[in-house]
N, C-alpha and C positions, 0 to 999 in steps of 0.2 A: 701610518694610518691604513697604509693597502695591505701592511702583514693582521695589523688587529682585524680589518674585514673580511681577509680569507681565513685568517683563525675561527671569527663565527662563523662562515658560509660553513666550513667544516665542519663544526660542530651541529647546526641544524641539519646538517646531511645525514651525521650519523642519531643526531635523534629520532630524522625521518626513518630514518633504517630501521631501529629500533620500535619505532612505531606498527612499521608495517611487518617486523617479524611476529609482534603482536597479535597480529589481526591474523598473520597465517597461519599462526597456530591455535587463535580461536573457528578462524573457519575449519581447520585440522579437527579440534574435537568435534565441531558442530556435523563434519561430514559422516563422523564416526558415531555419536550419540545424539539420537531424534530425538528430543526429548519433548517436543512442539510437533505434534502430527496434524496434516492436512487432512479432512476427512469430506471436503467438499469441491464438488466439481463446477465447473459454470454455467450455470441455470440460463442467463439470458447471454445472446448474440444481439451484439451492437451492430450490423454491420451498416444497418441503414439509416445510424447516428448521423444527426445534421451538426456541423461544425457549432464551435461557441459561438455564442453570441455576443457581440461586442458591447463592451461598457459594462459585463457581469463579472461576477467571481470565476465562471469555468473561464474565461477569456484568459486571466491570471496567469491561468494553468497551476495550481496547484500541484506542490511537491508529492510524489506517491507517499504515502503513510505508512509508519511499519506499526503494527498491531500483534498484540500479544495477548492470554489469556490472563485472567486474572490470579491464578493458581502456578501462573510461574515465579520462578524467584528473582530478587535484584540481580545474584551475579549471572544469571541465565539470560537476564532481560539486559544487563552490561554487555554481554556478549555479543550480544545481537547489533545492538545497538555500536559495538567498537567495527562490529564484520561488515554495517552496512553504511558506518560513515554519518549516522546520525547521532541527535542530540535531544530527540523528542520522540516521543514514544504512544499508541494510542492503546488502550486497556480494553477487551471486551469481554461481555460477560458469558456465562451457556450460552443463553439465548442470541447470540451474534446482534448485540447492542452495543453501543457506545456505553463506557460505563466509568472511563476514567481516561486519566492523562495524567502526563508525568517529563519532566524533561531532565537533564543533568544537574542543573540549578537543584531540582526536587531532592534526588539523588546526593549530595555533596549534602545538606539543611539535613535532610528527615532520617538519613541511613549512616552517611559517616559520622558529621557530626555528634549525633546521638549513639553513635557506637552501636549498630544494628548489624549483626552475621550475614551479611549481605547473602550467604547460601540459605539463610531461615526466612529469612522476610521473605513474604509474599508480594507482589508488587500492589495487591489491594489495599494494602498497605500504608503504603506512604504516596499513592498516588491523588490528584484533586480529583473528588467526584465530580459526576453534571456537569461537564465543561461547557460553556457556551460554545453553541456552532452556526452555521449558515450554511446557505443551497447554494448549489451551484447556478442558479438562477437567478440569484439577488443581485443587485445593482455594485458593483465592486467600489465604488465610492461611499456608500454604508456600511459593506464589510470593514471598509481600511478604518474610516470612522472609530467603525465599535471598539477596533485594536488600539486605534489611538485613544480614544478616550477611558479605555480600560485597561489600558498598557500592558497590552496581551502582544507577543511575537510569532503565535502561533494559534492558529485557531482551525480545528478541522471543518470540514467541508462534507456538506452531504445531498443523495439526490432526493430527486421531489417521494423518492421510496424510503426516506430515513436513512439510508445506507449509507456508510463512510465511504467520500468518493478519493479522499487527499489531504492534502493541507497546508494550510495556505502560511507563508514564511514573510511576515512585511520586509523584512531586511532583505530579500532573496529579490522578492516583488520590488521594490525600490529602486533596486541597481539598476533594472529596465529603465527608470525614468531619471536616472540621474545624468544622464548625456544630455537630454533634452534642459534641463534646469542649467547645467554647463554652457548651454550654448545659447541660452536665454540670458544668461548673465553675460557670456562675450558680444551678444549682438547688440547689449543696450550700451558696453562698454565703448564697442565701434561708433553706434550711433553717438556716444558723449564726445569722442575723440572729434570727430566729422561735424559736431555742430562747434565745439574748441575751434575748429579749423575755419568754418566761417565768421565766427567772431573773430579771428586774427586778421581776416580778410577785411572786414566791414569799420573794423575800429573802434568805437566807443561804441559800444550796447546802451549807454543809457537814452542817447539821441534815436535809435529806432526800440520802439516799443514791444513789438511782435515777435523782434530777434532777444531782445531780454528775456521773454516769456517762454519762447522756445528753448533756451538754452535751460531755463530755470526747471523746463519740465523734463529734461534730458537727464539735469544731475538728482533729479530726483528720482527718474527712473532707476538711474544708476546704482543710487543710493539703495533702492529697495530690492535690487535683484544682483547687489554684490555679493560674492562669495564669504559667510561667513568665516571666522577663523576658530581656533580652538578656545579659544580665551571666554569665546561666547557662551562656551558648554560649560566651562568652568568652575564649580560650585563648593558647596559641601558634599554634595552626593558623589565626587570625582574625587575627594580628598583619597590619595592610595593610604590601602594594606599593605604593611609591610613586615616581613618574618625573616629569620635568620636561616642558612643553610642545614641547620640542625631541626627544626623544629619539625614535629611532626605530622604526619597526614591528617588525621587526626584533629587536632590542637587549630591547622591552617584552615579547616570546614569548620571548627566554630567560630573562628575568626570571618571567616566569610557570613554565613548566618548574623552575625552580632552588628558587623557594618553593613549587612544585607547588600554582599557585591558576590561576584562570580570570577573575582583576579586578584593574587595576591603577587607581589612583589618580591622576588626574593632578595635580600642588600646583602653584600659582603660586608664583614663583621658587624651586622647588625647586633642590636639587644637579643636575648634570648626569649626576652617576653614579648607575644607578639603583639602589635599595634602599635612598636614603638619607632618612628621615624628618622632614622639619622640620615646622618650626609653622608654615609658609603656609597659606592655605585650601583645599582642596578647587575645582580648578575644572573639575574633570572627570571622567569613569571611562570607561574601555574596558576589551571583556572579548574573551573568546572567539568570541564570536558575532559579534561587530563585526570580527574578522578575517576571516572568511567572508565577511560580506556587504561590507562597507564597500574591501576589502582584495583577498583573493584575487578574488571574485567579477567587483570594480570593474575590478576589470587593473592593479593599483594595484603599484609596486616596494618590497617592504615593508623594503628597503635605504634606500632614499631619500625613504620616505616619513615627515613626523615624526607624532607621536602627535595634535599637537593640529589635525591635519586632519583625523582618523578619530573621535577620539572623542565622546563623548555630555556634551556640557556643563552644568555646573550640575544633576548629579545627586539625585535624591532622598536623601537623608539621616534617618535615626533617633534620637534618645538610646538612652542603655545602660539607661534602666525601662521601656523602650516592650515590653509584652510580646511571646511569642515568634509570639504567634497574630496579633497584628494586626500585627506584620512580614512574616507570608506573607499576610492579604491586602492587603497595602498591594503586597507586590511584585507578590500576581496580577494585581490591578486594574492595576497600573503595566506589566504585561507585559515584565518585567525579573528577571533571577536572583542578583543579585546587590545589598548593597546598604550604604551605608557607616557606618558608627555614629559620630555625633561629641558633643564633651562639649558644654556649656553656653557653652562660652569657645571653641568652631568646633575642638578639637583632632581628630583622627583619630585612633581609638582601636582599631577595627579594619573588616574588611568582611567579614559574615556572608554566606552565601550559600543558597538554596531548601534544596538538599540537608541540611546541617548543619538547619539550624531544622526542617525534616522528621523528622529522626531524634531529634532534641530532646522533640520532642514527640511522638514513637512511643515514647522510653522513658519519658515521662512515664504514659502508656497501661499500660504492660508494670507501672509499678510502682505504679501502682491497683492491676491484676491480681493482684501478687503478693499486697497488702492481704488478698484476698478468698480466699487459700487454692491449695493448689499442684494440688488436685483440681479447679480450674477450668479450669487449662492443658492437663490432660488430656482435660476432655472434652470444651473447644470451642477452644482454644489462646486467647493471649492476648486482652487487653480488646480491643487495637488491631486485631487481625486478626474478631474479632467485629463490629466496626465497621464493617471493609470489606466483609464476609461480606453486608451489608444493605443495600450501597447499591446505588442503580438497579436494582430486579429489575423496576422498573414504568416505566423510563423507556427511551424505544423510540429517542431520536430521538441521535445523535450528530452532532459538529458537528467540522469538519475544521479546523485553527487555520488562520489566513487567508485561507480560502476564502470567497469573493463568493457562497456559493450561497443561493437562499432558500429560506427555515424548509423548506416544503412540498417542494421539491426536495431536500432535507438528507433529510427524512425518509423518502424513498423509496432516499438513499443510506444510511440508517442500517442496512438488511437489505439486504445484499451480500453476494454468495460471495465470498471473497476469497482463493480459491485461484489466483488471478493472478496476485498481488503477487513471487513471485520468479521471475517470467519475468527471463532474463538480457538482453534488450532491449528491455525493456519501458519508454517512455518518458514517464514524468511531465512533462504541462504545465502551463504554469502555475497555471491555473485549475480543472486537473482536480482530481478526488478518486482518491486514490492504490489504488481498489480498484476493483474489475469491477461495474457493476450486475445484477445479478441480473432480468430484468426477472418472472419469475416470481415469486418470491418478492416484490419489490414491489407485485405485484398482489394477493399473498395476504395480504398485510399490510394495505392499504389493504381490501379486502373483510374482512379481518376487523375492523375497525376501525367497517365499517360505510359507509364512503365509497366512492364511484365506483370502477370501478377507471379507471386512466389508461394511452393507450396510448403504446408507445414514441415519442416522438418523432424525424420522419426523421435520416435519418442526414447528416453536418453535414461538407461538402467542408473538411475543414481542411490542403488541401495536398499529402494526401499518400495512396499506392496500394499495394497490397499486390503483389508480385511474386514470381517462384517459378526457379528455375532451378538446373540437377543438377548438380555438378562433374563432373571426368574419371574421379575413384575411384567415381564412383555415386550419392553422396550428393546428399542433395537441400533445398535450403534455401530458404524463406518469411520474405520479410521487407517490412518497409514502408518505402519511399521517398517523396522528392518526386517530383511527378510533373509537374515544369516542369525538372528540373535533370539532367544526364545527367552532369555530374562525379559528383556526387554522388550516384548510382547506381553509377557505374562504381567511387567508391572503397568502397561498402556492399561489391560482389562481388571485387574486388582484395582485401579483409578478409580474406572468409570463404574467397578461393584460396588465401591464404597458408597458413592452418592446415589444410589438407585433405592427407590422405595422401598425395597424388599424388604431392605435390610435398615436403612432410617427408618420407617415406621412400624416396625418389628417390637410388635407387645406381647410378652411370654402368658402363656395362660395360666403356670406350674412356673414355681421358685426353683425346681428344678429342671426347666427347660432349658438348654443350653441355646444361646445365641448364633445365629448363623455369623459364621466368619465368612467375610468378602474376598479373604485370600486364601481359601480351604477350598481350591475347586482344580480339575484337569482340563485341559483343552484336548482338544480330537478336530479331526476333520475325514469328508467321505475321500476315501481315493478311484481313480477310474476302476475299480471293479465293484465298488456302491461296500466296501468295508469298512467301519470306523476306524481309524488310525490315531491311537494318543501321538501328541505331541511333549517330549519330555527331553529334548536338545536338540540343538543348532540345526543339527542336519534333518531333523523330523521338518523345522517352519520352512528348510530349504525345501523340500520335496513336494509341500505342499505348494510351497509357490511353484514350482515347474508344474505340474499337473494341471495348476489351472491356468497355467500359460499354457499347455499344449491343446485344452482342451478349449481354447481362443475365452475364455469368463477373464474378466479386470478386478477381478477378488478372490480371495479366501473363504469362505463360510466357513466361523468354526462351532462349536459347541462346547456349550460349557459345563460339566459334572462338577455338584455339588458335594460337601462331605453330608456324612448321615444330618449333620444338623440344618442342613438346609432341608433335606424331605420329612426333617422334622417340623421345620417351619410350613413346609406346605410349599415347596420350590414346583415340584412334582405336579401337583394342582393345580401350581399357575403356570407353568408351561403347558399343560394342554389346554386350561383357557385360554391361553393366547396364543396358541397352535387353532384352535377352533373360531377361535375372535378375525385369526387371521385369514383362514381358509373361507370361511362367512363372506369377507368383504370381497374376497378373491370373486367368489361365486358371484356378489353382487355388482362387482363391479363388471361381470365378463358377462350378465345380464344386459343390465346397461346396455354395455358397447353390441349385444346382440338387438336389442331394439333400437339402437339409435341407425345400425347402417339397414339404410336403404333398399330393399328387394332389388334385384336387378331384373326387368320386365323378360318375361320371356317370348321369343318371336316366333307364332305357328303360323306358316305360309296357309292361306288357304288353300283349300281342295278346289282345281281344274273343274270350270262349268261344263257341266252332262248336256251333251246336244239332245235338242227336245225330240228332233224326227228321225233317231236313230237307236237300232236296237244289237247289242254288240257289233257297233262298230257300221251296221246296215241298215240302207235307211228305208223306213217302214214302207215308202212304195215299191221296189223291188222286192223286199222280203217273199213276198207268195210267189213271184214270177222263180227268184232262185231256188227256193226250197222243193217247186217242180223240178225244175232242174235239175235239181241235185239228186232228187228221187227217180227220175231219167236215165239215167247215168248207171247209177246203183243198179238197178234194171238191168240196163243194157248188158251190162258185166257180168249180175250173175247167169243172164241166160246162153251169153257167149261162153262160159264157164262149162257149163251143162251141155253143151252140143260138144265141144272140144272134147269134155269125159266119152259121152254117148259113142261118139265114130271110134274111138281108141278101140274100145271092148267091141 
């Protein structure tokens, strides 16, 4: 038995291995081709965010959300999705809207299933529009509700501004409170044992009345706060899928779709057609999540590919007594959602999955609660939602699932504005954390904490430059490129020409008007001596980026020439209307801002008061006594002058 147990530990070692050569070689392309540009900076600083508020949804803490544009593709949005360790995905539209959602489950139904070019499909696609959401302000006992009652696993989170702040994961959310239900159920077990113990002491219960009644309300307590087992979840809905080692990727997503599960089973020498159930053993499972990563992700043909290439070998397995609380942590620890239940004699009996055993024991919750009177639902709603109402109000630090970051870096991403997150180009890598750091608010965090604060660290050349350039309708678009690659530049603004007015509501006036083409144009940019510069390879977009780094600008500005059929269309025209449109506002707005600032008062000392009884400097009644005087003098001088001459000669 210990050589079959390290024969599996082996094998999930090297599937993990395999897994995560996966992922590094999708974050290897992802480093290399941007194909998702960031073109927004962050508008608001949190730093003077007052902490969650306890018993709401931010308390939760919702999962950071990865968001995507609507104009990407499945295998592009698989990638993403295998680089950042997730299984749910949020859609936004231009206008940085919420506009869809989508998760692996979606993915496996809509796209393999039905045989879709995972590189053609758009994710507008196959995603659910108008997903129900919630504020970060709402009562977290109504959030959990609406999921429970709409047997939703995922529902994103927004602020009082509409913006995607997260997303809230019940199952994720749950495991917080399953210690507490744990040790709710050992404390009524203790209390049954300790009242067992005084009726052994006291002797016949029926002679005292009070000790009857007591006991009776012990094992009833017992009774309703015992740990369920698997047997409880049991049903039709848990009956396994099951497929043979041959069968296709393919073939296994309609089979999933059809019994509407997300786990199939793989038997050794099973039937070849699948759903048929024999008594082989269990030699594998593949789910939803493995068609992501393993599949779409891989480049893998999920026509030609069979199952027992893809799948996860010699899977964890449960009996049907194992309760329902240590099969959700057996799965969290095993970081797997799915998981297969067999008899005694290796039969497959069925596979439970996170979701079911979560609600299992949410209504286990609700019907303590009922226990305790219906005036309790009123006043703080059920047991389970009071549960969640108290978890983390004191815990600061959130942790990203598969992120490499450490404790102390984690904790500085843990207060984040995250009013980024549905930028419509907004590009998750692999490594990053799916949210904006806030650097103010990290610093007011760590100061109130008591610790240093720490300053941003420089900013880290990862390939790629932000750049700016106006179509022919006016409009004006920011985005981030590489800034070694000029295809890949050129196909960023060939994009964003296609969808511009210019050229969509372009009505010829002559049958022989040629149409402007969106990808018949040159880039240029000024260089430090004010000369246009075409750009027309790699080392041209390189140069431009150095220039405007040395000349301290965070962009590019480029310009775009059209072919003759754009000044045929009147390109021409509309660049100086909106060369003029733009200079107009310029002036008006620097109007404005000259009338609104405030004259600064100017201070003139006053002039020193004139003595009234003085006439330069002399005051009016000596005046005639000196001016004889003076004329005295004069006198005197020149007549001693004159005698002095007169004796000489």
């Amino acid at each position: 038995m210990s050589s079959l147990s390290g024969f599996q530990s082996e094998t999930r070692k090297k599937t993990s291995k395999r897994d995560e050569a996966i992922r590094k070689k999708i974050e290897s392309e992802l480093s290399r081709k941007r194909t998702i540009s960031t073109t927004q900076t962050q508008q608001r600083r949190r730093g003077n965010k007052a902490s969650a508020q306890k018993g709401t949804v931010a308390a939760l803490k919702p999962s950071p959300a990865l968001t995507v544009p609507e104009n990407i593709t499945v295998a592009e949005a698989s990638q993403l999705c295998a680089a950042k360790r997730t299984d749910c995905v949020l859609v936004v539209d231009d206008e940085e809207g919420l506009s869809g959602i989508f998760t692996a489950k979606d993915l496996a139904y809509r796209v393999t299933a039905e045989g879709l070019d995972p590189h053609l499909t758009p994710v507008h696609q196959i995603m659910t529009r108008h997903p129900m959401v919630t504020q970060d302000t709402t009562s977290a006992t109504e959030a959990l509700q609406l999921m429970v009652s709409r047997h939703f696993r995922h529902l994103p989170v927004c602020n009082e501004d509409g913006n995607v702040v997260g997303l809230l994961d019940i199952t994720k959310v749950f495991h917080e409170a399953l210690g507490k239900v744990e040790r709710s159920s050992a404390a009524s077990e203790q209390l049954f044992n300790a009242m067992a113990g005084v009726q052994s002491e006291l002797g016949n219960v029926g002679s005292n009345p009070q000790a009857a009644a007591m006991l009776a309300w012990a094992d009833k307590l017992r009774e309703r706060t015992a740990l369920p087992d698997l047997t409880t979840v049991m049903d039709s809905r848990t009956q396994p899928a099951t497929v043979g080692p041959k069968t296709t990727v393919r073939e296994v997503a309609k089979l999933m779709k059809e019994r509407r599960t997300t786990a199939v089973c793989v038997m050794e020498g099973a039937a070849t057609s699948p759903g048929m159930q024999t008594s082989s053993k269990v030699v594998g499972i593949f789910t939803s999540k493995d068609v992501v990563l393993r599949v779409i992700a891989a480049g893998l043909d999920s026509g030609r590919c069979s199952v027992v290439r893809v799948m996860t070998p010699h899977p964890d397995t449960a009996p049907p007594t194992l309760s329902v609380h240590e099969a959700l942590k057996k799965m969290h620890n095993g970081h797997y959602l799915n998981l297969p239940v067999l008899e005694d004699d290796g039969r497959l009996v069925a596979i439970v999955d996170v979701l079911k055993l979560t609600y299992a024991t949410l209504e286990q919750m609700n019907a303590v609660s009922a226990e305790q009177g219906v005036g309790n639902e009123t006043d703080g709603g059920p047991m389970w939602g009071r549960f969640f109402d108290s978890i983390g109000h004191d815990d600061t630090e959130s942790m990203l699932s598969g992120s490499h970051i450490p404790p102390d870096i984690r904790a500085l991403q843990s207060n984040t504005s995250l009013s980024q997150l549905h930028s419509p180009r907004s590009e998750v890598h692999p490594n990053d954390s799916a949210s904006v750091v806030d650097d103010e608010s990290a610093v007011s965090y760590h100061n109130q904490k008591g610790t240093p604060s720490i300053s941003a660290p420089p900013p880290v050349d990862d390939g790629t430059y932000v750049f700016k350039f106006r179509t022919p309708s006016g409009r004006t678009h920011r985005f981030q490129s590489r800034h070694d690659n000029v295809e890949h530049l050129r196909e960023i603004v060939a994009g964003k020409l296609t969808t511009d007015p210019f050229f969509t509501d372009f009505k010829p006036t002559d049958s022989n008007v040629i149409p402007p083409d969106p990808i018949d144009f040159l880039l240029s940019y000024t260089d430090a001596d004010g000369d246009t510069v075409l750009i027309t390879s790699d080392h041209d977009v390189s140069d431009a980026v150095k220039i405007a780094r040395s000349s301290g600008s965070d962009r590019v500005v480029l310009f775009v020439q059209g072919g003759k059929a754009w000044e045929d269309a009147g390109a021409r025209d509309s660049e100086v209307k909106a060369a003029e449109t733009a200079a107009a506002a310029i002036k008006e707005i620097r109007e404005v801002e000259k009338q609104e600032l405030p004259i600064p008062p100017v201070y003139v000392p006053p002039p020193p008061p004139l003595p009234q009884d003085q006439v330069l400097g002399i005051p009016k009644d000596l005046l005639l006594p000196a001016s004889i005087g003076a004329l005295a003098v004069v006198i005197l001088g020149i007549f001693t002058v004159s005698r002095l001459s007169s004796s000489h000669y």
